[in-house]
C-alpha positions as a Markdown table, in Angstrom:
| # | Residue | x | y | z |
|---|---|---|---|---|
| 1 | Unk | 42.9 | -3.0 | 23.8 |
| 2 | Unk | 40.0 | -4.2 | 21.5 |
| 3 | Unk | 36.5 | -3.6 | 23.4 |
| 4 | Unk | 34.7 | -7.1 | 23.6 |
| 5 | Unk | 31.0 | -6.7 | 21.5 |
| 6 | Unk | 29.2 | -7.7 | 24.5 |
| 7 | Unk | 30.6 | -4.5 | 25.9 |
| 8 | Unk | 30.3 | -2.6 | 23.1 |
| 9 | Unk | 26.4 | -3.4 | 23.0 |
| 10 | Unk | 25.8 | -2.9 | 26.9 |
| 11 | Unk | 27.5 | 0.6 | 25.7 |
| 12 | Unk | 25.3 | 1.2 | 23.2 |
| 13 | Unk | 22.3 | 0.3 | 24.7 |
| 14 | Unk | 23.0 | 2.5 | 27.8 |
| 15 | Unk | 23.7 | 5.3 | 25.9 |
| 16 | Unk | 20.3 | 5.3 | 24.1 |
| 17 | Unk | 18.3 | 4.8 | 27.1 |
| 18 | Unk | 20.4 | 7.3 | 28.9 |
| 19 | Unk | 19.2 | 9.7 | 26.3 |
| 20 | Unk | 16.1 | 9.0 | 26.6 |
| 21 | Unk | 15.8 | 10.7 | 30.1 |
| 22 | Unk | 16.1 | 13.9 | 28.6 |
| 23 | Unk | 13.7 | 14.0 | 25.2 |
| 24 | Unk | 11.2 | 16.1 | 25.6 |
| 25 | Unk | 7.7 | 14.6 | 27.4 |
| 26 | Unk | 4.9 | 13.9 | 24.9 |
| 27 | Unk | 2.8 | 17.0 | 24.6 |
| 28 | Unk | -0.9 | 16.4 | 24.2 |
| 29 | Unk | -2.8 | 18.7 | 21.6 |
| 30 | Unk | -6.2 | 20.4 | 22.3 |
| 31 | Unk | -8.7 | 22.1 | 19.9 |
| 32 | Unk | -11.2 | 24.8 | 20.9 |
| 33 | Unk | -13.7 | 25.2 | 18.6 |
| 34 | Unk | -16.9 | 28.1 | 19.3 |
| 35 | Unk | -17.4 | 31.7 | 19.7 |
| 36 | Unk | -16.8 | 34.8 | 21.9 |
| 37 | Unk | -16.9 | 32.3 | 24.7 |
| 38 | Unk | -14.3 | 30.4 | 23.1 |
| 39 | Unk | -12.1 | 33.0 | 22.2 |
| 40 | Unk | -12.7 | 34.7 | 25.7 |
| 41 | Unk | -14.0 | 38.5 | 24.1 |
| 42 | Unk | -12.8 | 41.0 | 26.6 |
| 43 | Unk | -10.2 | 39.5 | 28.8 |
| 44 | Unk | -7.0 | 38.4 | 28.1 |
| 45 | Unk | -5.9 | 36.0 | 25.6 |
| 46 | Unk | -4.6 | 33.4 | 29.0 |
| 47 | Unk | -7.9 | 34.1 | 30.4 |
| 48 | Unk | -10.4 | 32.3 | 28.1 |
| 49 | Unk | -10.8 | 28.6 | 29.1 |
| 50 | Unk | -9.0 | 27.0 | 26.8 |
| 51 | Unk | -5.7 | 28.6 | 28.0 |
| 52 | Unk | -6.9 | 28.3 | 31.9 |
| 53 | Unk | -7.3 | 24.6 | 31.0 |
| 54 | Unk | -3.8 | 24.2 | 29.7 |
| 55 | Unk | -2.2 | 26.4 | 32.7 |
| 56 | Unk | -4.2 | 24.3 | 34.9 |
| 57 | Unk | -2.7 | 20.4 | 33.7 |
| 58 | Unk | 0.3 | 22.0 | 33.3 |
| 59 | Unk | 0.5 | 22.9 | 37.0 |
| 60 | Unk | -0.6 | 19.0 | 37.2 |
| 61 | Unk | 2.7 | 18.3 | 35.5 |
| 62 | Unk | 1.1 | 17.1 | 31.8 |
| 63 | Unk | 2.9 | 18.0 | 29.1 |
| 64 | Unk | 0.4 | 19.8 | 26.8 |
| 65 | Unk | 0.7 | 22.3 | 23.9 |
| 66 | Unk | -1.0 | 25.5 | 23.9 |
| 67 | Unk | -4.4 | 25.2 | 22.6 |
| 68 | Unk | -5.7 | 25.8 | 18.8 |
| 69 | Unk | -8.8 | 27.9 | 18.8 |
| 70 | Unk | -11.2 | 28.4 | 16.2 |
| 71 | Unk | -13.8 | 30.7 | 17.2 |
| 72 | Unk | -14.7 | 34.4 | 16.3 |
| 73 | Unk | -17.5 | 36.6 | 18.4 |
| 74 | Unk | -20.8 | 36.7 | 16.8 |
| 75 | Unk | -20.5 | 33.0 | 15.1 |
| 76 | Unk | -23.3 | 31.1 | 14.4 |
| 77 | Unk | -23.4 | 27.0 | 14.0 |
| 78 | Unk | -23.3 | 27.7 | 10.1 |
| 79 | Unk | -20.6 | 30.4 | 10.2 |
| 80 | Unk | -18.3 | 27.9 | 12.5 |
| 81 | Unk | -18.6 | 25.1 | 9.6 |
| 82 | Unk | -17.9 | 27.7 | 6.9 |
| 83 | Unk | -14.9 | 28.8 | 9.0 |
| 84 | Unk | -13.7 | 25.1 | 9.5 |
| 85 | Unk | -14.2 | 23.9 | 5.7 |
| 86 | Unk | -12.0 | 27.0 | 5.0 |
| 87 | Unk | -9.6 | 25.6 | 7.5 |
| 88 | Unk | -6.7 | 22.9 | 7.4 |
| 89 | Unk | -6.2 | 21.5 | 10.7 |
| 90 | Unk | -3.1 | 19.0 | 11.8 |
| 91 | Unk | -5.4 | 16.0 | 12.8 |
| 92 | Unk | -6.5 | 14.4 | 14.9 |
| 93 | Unk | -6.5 | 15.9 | 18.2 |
| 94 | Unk | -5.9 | 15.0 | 21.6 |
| 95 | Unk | -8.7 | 17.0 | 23.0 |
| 96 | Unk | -11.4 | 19.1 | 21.4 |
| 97 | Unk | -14.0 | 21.3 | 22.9 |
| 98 | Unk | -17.0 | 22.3 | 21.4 |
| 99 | Unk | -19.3 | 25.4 | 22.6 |
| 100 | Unk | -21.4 | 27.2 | 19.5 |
| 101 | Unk | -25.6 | 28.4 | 20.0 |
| 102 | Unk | -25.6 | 31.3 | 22.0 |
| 103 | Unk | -25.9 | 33.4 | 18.6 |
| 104 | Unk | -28.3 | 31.0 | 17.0 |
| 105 | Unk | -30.5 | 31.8 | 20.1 |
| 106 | Unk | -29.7 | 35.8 | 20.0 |
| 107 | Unk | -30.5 | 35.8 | 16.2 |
| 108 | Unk | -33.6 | 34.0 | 16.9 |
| 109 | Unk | -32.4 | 31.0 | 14.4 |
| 110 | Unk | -35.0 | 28.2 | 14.8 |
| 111 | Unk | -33.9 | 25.4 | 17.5 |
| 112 | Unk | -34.6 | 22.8 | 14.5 |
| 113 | Unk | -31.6 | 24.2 | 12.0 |
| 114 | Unk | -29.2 | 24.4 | 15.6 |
| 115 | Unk | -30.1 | 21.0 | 16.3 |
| 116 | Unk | -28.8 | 19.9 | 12.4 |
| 117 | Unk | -26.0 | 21.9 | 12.7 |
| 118 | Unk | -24.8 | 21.2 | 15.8 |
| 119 | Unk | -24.9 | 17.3 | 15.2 |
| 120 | Unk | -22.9 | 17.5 | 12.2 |
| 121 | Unk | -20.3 | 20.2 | 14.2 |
| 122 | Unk | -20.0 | 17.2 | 16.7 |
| 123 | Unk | -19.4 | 14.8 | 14.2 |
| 124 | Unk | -16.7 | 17.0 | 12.7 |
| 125 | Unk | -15.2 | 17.5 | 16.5 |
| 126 | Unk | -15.5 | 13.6 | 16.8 |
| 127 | Unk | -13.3 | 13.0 | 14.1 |
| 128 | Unk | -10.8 | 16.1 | 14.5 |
| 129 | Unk | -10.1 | 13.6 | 17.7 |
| 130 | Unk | -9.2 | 11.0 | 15.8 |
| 131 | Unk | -12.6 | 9.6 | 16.3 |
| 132 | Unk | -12.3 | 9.2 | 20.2 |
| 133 | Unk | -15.5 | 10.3 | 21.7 |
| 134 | Unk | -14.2 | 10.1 | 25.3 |
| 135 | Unk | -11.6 | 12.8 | 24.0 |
| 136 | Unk | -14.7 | 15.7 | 22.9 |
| 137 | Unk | -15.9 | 17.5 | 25.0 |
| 138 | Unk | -19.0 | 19.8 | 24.6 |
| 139 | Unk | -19.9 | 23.0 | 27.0 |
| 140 | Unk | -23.2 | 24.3 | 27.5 |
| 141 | Unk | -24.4 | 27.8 | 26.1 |
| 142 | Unk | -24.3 | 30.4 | 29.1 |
| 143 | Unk | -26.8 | 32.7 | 29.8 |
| 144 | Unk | -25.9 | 36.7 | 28.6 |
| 145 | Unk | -29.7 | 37.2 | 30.1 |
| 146 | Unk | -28.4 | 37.8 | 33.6 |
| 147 | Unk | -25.9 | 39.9 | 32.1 |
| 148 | Unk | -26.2 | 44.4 | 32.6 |
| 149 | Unk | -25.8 | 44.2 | 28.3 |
| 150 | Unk | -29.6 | 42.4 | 28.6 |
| 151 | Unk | -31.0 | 44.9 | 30.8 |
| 152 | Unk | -34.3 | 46.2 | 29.3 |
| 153 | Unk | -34.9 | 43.2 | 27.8 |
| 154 | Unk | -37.0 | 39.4 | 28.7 |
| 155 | Unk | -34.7 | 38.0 | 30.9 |
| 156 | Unk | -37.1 | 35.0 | 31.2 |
| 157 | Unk | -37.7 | 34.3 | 27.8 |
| 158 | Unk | -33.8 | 34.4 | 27.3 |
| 159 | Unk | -33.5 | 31.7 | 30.0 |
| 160 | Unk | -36.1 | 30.0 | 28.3 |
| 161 | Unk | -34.7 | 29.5 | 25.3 |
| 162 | Unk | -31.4 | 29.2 | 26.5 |
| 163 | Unk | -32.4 | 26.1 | 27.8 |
| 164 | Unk | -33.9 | 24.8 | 25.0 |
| 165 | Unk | -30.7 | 24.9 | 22.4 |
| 166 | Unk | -29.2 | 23.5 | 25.7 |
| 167 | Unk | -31.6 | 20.6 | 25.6 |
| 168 | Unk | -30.8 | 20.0 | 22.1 |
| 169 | Unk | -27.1 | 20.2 | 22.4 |
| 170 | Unk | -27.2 | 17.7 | 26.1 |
| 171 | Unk | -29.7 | 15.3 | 23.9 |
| 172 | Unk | -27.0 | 15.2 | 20.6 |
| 173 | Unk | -24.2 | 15.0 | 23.2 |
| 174 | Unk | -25.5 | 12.2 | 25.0 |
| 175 | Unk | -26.6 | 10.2 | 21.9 |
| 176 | Unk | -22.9 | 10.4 | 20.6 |
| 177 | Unk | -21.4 | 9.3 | 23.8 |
| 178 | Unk | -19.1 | 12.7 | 24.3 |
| 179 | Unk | -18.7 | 14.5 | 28.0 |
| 180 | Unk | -20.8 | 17.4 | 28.3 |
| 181 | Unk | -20.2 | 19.8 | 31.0 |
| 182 | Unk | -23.2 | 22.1 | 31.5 |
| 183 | Unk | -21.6 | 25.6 | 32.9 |
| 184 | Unk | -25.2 | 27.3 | 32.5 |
| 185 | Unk | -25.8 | 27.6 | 36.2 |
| 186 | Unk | -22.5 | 28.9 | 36.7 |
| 187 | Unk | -23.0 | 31.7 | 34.1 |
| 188 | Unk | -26.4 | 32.7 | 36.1 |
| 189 | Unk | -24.4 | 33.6 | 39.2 |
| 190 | Unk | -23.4 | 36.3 | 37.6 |
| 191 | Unk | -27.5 | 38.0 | 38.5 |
| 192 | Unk | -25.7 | 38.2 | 42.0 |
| 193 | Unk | -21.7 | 38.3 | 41.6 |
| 194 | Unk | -20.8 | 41.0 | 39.4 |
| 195 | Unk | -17.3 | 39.8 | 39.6 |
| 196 | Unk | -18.0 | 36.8 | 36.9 |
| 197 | Unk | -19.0 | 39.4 | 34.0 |
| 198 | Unk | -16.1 | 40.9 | 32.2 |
| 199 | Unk | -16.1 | 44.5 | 31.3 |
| 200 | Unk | -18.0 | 44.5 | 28.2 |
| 201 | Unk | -21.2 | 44.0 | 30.2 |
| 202 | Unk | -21.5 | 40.9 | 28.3 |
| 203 | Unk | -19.2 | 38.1 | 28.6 |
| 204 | Unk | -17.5 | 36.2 | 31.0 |
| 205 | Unk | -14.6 | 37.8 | 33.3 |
| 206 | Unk | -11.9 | 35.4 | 33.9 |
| 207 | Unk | -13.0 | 34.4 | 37.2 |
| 208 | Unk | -15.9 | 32.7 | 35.5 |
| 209 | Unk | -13.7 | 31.0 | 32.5 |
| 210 | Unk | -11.4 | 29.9 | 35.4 |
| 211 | Unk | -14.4 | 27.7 | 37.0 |
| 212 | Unk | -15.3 | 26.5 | 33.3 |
| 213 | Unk | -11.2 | 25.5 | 32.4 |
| 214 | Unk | -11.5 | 23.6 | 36.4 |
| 215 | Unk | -14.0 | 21.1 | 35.0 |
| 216 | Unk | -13.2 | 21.2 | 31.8 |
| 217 | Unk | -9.0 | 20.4 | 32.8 |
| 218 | Unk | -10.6 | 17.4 | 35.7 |
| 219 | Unk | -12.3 | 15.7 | 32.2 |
| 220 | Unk | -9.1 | 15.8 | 30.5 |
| 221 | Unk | -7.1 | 14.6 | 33.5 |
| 222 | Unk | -9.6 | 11.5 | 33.7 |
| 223 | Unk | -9.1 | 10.5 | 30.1 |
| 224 | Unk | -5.6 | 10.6 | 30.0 |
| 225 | Unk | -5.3 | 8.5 | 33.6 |
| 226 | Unk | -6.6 | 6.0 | 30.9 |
């Protein structure tokens, strides 16, 4: 018996909404751009924020891939813009986080060069997001001074001039409407809790990263409530 086409539509329509209950979720896309704090030198690879930031939505139930990173220890603002010209990157970007200066500061680069530099890094993160603001997302520089590596040496003055590169990176932040999350205090626990510095002496364990990826993950929750 022929099949009326009113039937045969109803069929067809329910079939491709059927299937539609099992395609995979849209997976948001995230972009890490920055240094040995990026990369997270001496822990493991799902210890640095970036991945702590994906475990932690994921746990929220959002669908997100795991994160592109572009960060080597040691990197500068001007060795980070070499690396991304060299670079071709599937744009734009759900997310992208931006933390770069705490070498400018150790190399004792000039705060007037960072603040160039860093404006036109931002700019390139603003537009690796498809030119959403409200989807960058910059982290302050932490401070190594409280750190056993800086034993021996100013601690003050460190702090100091931490917080002037921070200044300059809040001020540039601010000024291009992006979320900054400043994770400098948290960093200077570490004087007192030994438990937030990795084994290096230096960087971050992944206790610490895990507070940074908290915020970090709450900002991205926010923005895609939206």
């Amino acid at each position: 018996m022929n099949m009326p086409l009113r039937s045969i539509l109803s069929l067809i329509i329910f079939l491709l909404t059927s299937s539609c209950g099992y395609m995979q979720p849209t997976s948001f896309s995230y972009l890490a751009l920055g240094d040995s704090y990026t990369i997270g030198e001496s822990v493991p690879l799902q210890k640095n924020f970036p991945y702590q930031t994906v475990a932690l939505l994921k746990k929220k139930g959002i669908a997100v891939a795991e994160p592109s990173i572009i960060a080597k220890t040691g990197w500068t603002t001007d060795e980070l813009q070499e690396a991304l010209a060299q670079t071709r990157l599937a744009v734009p970007f759900d997310f992208v986080t931006l933390l770069i200066g705490v070498n400018n500061q150790y190399r004792g680069r000039n705060t007037d060069e960072y603040a160039q530099q860093f404006e036109q890094l931002l700019q390139q993160a603003i537009d690796y997001a498809g030119g959403k603001t409200n989807r960058v997302i910059v982290l302050s520089i932490p401070d190594w001074g409280v750190t056993p590596f800086a034993a021996g040496r100013d601690r003050t003055k460190i702090a100091a001039e931490i917080n002037a590169f921070n200044s300059i990176n809040q001020q540039i932040s601010n000024r291009y409407k992006v979320h900054y999350i400043n994770i400098t205090p948290l960093t200077r626990e570490a004087q007192t809790y030994k438990g937030l510095v990795a084994k290096d002496g230096l960087h971050p364990s992944g206790k610490d990263y895990a507070r940074w990826a908290a915020k970090v993950a709450l900002v991205m929750q926010e923005e895609l409530k939206k």
